[in-house]
C-alpha positions as CSV (number, residue, x, y, z in Angstrom):
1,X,27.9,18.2,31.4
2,X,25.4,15.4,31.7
3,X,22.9,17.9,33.0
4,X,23.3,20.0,29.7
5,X,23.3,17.0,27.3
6,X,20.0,15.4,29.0
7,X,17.4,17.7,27.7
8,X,18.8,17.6,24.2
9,X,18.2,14.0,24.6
10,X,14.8,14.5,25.1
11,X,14.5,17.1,22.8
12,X,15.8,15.1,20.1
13,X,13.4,12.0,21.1
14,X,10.5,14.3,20.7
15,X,11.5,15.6,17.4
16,X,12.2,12.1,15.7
17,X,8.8,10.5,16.9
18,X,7.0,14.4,16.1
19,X,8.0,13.9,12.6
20,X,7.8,11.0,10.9
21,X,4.1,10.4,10.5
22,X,4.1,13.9,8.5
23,X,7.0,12.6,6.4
24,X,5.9,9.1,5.8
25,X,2.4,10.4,4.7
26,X,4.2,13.2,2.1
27,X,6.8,10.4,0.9
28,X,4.1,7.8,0.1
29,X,1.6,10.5,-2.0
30,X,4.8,11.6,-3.6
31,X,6.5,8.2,-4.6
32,X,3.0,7.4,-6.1
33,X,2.6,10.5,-7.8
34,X,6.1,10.1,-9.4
35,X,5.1,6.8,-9.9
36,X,1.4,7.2,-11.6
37,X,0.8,11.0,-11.8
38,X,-1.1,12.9,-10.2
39,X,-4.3,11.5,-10.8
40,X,-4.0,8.3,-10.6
41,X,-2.1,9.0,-7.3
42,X,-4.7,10.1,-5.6
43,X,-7.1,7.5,-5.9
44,X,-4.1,5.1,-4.8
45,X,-3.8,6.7,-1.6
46,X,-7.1,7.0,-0.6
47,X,-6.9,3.1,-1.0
48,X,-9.5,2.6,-4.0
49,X,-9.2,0.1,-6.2
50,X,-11.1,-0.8,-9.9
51,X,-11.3,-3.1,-12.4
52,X,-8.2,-3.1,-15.0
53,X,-5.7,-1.8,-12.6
54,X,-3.0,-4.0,-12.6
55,X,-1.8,-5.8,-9.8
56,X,1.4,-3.4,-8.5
57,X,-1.4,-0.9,-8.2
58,X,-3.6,-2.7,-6.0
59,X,-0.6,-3.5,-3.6
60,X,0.3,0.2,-3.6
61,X,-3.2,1.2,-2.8
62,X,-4.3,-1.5,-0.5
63,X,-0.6,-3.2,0.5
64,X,0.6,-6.9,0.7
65,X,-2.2,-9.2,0.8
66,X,-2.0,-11.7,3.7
67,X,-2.5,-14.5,1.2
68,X,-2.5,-15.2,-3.0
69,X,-3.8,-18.3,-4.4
70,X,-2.1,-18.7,-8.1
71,X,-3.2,-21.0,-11.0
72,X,-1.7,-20.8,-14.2
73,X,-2.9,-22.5,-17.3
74,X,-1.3,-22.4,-20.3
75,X,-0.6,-18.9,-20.7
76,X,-2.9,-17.4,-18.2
77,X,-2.7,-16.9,-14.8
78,X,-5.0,-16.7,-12.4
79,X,-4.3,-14.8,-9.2
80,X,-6.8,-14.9,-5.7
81,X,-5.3,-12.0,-2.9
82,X,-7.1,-12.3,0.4
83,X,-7.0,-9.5,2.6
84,X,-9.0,-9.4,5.9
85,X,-12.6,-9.3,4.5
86,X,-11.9,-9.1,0.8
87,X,-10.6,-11.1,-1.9
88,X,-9.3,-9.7,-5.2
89,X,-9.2,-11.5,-8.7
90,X,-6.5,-11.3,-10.9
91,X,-5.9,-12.5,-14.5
92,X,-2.8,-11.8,-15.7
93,X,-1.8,-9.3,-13.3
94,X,-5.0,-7.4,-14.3
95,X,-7.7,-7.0,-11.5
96,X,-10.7,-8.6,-13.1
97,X,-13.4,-9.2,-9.7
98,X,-13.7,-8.4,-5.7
99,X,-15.9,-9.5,-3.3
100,X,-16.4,-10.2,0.6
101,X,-14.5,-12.9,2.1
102,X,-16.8,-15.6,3.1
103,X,-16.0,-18.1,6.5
């Protein structure tokens, strides 16, 4: 018997890591097309980003940012994302400016 089960094992090894890079790749495009329609899906998941997108959008085209500076004043608030060699300006959840990180 553990001759027989052994190359099912492997089998089934081979078919779990085969798979899910298809499947993660389909399930993102999909949750952001349910999300933002076709369209605006697409320019998501190629990872582009614009002025007046709101700030969910930019994390679900570009992902968490490794840092966010906030100031808020009065009613406004300001938001700074650094990523690895680019910074993203929000105000009021509303992407406003980009530009190269500088050292």
């Amino acid at each position: 018997p553990a001759v027989v089960q052994s190359p099912v094992v492997q089998q089934e090894r081979y078919s779990q890591e085969a798979r899910p890079v298809q499947k993660q790749q389909i399930s993102r495009y999909s949750y952001l097309e349910n999300k933002y329609g076709p369209s605006m899906a697409a320019r998501l998941y190629e990872g582009k980003i614009w002025k007046g997108m709101n700030a969910q959008m930019a994390k679900d085209s570009w992902g968490s940012p490794k840092k966010i500076n906030r100031v808020i004043s009065g009613n406004i608030v300001k938001e700074d994302w650094f990523y690895n060699n680019t910074w993203l300006h929000f105000q009021n959840s509303t992407l406003a400016d980009w530009g190269p990180v500088k050292d």
